[in-house]
PANU-779033 format. One line per 3 residues: number of its first residue (from 1); their letters; for each residue x, y, z of N, C-alpha, C. Coordinates in steps of 0.1 Angstrom, whole numbers. Example, Ala and Ser with C-alpha at 12.3 -4.5 7.8 and 13.67 -1.06 7.14 Angstrom:
// PANU-779033
1 = AS = 132 -57 78 123 -45 78 132 -33 78 | 128 -22 71 137 -11 71 129 0 79
//
This chain:
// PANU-779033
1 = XXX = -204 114 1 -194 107 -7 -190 94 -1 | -193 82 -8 -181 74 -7 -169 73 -6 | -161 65 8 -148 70 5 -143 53 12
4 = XXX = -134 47 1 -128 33 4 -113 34 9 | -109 28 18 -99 30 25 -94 17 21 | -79 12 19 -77 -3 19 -59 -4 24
7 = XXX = -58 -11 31 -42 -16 31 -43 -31 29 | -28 -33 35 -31 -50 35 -30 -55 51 | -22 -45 57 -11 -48 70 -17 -39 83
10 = XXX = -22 -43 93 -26 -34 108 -14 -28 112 | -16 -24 123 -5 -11 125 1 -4 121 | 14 -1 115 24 3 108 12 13 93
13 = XXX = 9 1 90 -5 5 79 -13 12 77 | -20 5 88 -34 13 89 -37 22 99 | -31 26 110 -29 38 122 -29 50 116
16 = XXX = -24 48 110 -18 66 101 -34 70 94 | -41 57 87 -51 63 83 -64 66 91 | -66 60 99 -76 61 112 -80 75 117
19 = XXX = -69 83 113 -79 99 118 -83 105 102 | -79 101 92 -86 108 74 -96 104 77 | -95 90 80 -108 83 78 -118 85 92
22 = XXX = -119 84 102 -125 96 110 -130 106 106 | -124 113 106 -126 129 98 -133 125 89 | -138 122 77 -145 119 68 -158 116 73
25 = XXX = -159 105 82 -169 101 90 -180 110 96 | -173 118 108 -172 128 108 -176 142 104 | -175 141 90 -179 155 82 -195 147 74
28 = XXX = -199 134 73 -210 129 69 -206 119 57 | -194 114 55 -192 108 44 -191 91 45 | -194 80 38 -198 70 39 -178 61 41
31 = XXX = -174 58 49 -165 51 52 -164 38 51 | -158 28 43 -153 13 44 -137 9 43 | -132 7 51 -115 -2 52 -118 -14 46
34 = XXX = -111 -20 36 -109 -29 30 -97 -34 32 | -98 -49 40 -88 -55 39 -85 -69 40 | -74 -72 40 -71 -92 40 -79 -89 56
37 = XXX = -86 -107 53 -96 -109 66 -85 -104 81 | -72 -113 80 -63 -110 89 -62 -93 95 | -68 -83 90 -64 -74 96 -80 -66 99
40 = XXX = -90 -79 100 -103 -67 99 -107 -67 112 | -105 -76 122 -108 -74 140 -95 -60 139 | -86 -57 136 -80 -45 138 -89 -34 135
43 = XXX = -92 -30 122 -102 -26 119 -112 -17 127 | -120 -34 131 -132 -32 142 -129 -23 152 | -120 -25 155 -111 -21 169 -110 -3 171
46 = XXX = -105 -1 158 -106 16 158 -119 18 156 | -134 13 152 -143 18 151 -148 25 137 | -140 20 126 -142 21 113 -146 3 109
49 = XXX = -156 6 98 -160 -5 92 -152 -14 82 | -152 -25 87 -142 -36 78 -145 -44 67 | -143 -43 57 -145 -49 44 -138 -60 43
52 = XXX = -138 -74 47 -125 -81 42 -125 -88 30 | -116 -87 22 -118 -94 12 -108 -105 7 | -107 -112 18 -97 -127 16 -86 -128 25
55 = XXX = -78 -136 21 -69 -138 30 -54 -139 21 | -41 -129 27 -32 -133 20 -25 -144 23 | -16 -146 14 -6 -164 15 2 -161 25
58 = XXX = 2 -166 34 15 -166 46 28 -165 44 | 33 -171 29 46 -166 23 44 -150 18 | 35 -150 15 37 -135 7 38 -126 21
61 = XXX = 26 -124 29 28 -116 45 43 -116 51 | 46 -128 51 60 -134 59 72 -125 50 | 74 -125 35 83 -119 27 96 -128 34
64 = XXX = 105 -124 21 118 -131 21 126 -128 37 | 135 -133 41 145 -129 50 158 -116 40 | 158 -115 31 168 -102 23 159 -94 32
67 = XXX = 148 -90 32 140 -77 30 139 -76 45 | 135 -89 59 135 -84 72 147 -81 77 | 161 -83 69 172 -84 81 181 -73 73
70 = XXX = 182 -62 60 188 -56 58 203 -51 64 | 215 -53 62 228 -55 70 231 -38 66 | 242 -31 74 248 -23 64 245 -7 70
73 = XXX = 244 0 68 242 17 67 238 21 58 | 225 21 53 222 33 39 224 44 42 | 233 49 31 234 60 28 223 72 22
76 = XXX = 224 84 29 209 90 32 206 92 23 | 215 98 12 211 102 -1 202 88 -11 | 200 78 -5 201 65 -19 190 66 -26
79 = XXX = 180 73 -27 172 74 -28 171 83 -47 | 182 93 -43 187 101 -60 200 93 -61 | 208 90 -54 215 82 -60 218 70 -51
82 = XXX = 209 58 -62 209 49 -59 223 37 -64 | 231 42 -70 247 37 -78 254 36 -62 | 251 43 -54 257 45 -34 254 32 -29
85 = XXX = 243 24 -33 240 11 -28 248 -1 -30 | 254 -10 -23 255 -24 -26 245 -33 -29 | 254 -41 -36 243 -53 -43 234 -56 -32
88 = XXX = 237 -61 -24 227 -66 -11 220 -54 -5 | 220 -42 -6 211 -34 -8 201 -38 -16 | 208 -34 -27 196 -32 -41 189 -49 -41
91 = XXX = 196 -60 -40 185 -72 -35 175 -68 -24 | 178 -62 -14 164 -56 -2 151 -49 -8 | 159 -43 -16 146 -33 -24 143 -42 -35
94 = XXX = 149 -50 -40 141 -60 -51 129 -70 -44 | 133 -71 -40 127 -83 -24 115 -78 -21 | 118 -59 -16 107 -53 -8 91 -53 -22
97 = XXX = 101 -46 -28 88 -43 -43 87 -61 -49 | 90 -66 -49 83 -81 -54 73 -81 -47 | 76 -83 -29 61 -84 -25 53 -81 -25
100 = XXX = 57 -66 -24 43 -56 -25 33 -61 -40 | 44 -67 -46 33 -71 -59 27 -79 -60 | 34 -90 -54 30 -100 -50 12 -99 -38
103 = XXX = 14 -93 -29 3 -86 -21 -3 -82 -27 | -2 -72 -39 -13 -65 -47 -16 -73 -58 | -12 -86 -59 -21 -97 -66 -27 -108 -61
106 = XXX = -22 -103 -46 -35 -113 -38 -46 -105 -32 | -47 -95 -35 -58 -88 -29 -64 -81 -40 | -61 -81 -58 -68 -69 -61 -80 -73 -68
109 = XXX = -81 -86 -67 -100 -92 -72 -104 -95 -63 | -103 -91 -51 -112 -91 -42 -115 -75 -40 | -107 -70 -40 -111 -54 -38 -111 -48 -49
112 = XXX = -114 -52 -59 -114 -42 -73 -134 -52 -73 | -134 -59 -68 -153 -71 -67 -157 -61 -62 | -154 -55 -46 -163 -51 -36 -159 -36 -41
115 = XXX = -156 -29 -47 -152 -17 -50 -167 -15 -64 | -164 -26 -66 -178 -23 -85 -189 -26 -76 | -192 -32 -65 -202 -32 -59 -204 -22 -51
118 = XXX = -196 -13 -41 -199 -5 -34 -198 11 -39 | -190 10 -54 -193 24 -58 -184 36 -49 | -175 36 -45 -169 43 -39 -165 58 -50
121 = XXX = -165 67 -47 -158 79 -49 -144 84 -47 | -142 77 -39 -121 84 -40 -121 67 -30 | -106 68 -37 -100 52 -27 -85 57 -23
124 = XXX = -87 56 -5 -71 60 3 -66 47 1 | -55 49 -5 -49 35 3 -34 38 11 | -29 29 15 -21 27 23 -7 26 9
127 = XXX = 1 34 8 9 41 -3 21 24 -8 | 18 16 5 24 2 -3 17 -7 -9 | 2 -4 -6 -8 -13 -9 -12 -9 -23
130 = XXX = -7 -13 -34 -10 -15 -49 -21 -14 -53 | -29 -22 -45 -40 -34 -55 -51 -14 -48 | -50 -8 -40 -58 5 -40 -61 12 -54
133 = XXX = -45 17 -60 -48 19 -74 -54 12 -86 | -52 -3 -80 -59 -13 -93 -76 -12 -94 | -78 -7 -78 -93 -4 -77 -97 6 -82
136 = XXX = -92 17 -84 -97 25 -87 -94 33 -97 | -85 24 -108 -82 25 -120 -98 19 -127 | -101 8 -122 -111 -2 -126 -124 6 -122
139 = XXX = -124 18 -117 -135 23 -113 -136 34 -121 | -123 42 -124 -122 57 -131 -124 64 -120 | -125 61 -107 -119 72 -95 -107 77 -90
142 = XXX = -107 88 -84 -93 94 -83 -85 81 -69 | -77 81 -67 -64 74 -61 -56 81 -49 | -59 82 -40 -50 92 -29 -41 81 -17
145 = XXX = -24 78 -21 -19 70 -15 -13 75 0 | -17 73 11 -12 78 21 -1 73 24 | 9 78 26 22 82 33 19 78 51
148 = XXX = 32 67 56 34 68 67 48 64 67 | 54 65 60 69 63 69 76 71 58 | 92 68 55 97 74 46 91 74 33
151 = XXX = 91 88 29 88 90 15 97 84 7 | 109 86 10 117 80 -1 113 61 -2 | 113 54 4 112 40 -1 99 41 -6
154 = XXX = 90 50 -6 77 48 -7 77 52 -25 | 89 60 -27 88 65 -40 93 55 -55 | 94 45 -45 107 36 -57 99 32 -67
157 = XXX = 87 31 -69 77 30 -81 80 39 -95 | 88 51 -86 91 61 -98 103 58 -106 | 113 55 -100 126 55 -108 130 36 -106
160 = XXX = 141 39 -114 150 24 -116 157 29 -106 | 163 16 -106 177 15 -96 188 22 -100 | 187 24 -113 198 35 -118 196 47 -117
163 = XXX = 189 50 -112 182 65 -110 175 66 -126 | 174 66 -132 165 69 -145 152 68 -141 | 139 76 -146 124 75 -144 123 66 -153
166 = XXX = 114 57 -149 108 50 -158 99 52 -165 | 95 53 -181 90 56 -192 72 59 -184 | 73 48 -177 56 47 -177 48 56 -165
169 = XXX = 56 59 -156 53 68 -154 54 80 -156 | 43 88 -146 41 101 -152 48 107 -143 | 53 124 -152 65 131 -147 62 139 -130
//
């Protein structure tokens, strides 16, 4: 089996995926990390193969100062109830998900290119890294987003800020 791995970001990122992807290796399955050129000597480094496919914008990497310097105490719950937040909260999390989209539109024609070329069978990505599902929406393969830090910020895709699910996803 083909199996494409992609984030956008080394460490924090991609460490978590380095033993799936191992293991895969491992059991006889064809392995490629795909990522911005910036993180593919990382890559090399673990001994998984590097796909790079461009480079992101230095503003987009860098992200606003709201999103690195967050002030305050969140409250543990904010997650189901997100009404607990201050405005300058809920600007952090607007901030955070811009870029991530922002990122998953600088990387998803390059990795949705090398994905119709390489034919992959399942694509891990790195659960902030978007443009993973854009590839393999574009392929009709399944999607498996890995988790490395809190689930809960990882989940904000699902609901509004008001706590309501949003229509378009699924339940």
């Amino acid at each position: 089996m083909r199996v494409l791995f992609t984030t956008w970001a080394s460490g924090a990122h991609l460490v978590p995926m380095v033993p799936l992807a191992r293991a895969l290796l491992g059991a006889g399955h064809q392995v490629r990390v795909a990522v911005p050129s910036e993180c593919a000597a990382a890559v090399a480094r673990t001994g998984l193969v590097p796909v790079q496919i461009g480079a992101l914008p230095l503003a987009v990497v860098r992200g606003p100062d709201v999103a690195r310097r967050p002030r305050g105490i969140w409250p543990t719950e904010w997650p189901v109830r997100p009404a607990a937040l201050t405005p300058e909260q809920h600007g952090v999390l607007r901030a955070c998900g811009d870029r991530q989209v922002r990122i998953a539109e600088a990387m998803a024609q390059g990795l949705v290119a090398f994905a119709r070329c390489w034919q992959p069978e399942l694509v891990v990505h790195d659960a902030g890294a978007y443009a993973g599902t854009v590839a393999a929406g574009a392929l009709g393969v399944p999607a498996v987003g890995q988790l490395w830090g809190s689930a809960a910020v990882l989940r904000l895709d699902r609901q509004r800020l008001e706590g309501r699910r949003c229509p378009a996803t699924p339940g």
